[in-house]
C-alpha positions in Angstrom: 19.6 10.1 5.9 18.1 6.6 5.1 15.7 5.4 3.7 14.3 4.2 6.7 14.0 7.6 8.6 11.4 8.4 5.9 8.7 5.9 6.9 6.5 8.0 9.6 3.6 6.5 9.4 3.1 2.6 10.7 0.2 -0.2 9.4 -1.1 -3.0 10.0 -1.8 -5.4 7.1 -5.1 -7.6 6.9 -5.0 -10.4 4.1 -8.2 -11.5 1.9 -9.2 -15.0 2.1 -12.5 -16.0 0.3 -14.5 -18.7 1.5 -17.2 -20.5 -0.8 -20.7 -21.5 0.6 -23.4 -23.0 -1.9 -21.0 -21.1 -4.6 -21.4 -17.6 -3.6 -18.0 -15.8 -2.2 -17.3 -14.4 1.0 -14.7 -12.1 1.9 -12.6 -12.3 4.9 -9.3 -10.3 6.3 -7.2 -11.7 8.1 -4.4 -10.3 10.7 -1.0 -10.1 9.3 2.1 -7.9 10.3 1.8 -4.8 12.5 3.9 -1.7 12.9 4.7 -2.1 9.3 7.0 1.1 8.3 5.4 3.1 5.2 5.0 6.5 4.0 1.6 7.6 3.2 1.1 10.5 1.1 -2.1 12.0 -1.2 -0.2 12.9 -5.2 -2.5 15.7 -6.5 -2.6 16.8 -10.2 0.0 19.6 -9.7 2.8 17.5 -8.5 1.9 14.6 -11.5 5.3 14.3 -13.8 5.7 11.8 -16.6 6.0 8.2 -14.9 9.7 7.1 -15.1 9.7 4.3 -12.7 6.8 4.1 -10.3 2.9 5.6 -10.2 3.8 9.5 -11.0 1.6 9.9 -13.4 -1.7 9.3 -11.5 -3.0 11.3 -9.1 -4.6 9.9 -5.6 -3.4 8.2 -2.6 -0.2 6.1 -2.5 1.9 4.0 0.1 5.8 3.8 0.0 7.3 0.4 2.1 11.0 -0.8 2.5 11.7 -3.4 -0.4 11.1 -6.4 1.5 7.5 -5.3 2.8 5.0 -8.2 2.3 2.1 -6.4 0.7 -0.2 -7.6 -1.8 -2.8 -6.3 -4.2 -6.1 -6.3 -2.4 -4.6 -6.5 0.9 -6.5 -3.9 3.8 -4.2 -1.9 5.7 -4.9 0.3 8.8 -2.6 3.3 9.6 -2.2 5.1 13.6 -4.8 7.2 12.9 -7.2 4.4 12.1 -7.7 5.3 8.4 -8.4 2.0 6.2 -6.7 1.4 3.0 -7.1 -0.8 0.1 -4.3 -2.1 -1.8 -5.0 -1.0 -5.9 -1.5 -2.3 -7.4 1.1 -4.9 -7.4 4.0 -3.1 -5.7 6.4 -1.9 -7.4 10.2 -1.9 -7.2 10.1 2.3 -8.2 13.7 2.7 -8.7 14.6 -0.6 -9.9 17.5 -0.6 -7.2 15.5 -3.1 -4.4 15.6 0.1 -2.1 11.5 0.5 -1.9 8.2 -0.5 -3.1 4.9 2.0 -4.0 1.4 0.5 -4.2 -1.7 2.5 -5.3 -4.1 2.4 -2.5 -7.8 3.2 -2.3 -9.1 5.5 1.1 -12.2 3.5 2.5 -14.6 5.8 4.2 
């Protein structure tokens, strides 16, 4: 199986742009890629091992893309089911190979 048959779940990636007025900051999205391939799962505190090469030693939610994904740290991300995401981390290349990428992500209520 690849890689590729992994991904289940499909985003759509929202950028941060921030805009200056009088010297205060304003936060924008803006539209990027849809349909973006992932794997979204929730790590809890019994499946936590040592971290080797990625995030496996802390617990919460995390987002698995193909290597070439363009995903960035603070970036917003919407999934099928309309849940809204917040990039935490750099991605990561986990297993050093160029095969994928893991980001920490924050769940936005």
């Amino acid at each position: 199986m690849s890689y590729s048959g992994l991904l289940e779940n499909k985003i759509s990636i929202f950028r941060p742009t921030v805009t200056y007025l009088k010297g205060r900051p304003t936060k924008t999205y803006v539209a990027g890629d849809t349909d973006v391939p992932c794997n979204i799962q929730y790590i809890t505190g019994k499946a936590l091992t040592p971290a080797v090469h990625g995030y496996e030693d802390v617990e919460g939610w995390r987002i698995f893309f193909e290597y070439d994904a363009d995903i960035q740290k603070d970036d917003k991300l919407t999934d099928e089911r309309g849940r809204v995401f917040i990039v935490q981390s750099a991605p990561i290349d986990v297993t050093g190979r160029k095969h994928h990428i893991e980001c920490l992500v924050d769940v936005q209520e």
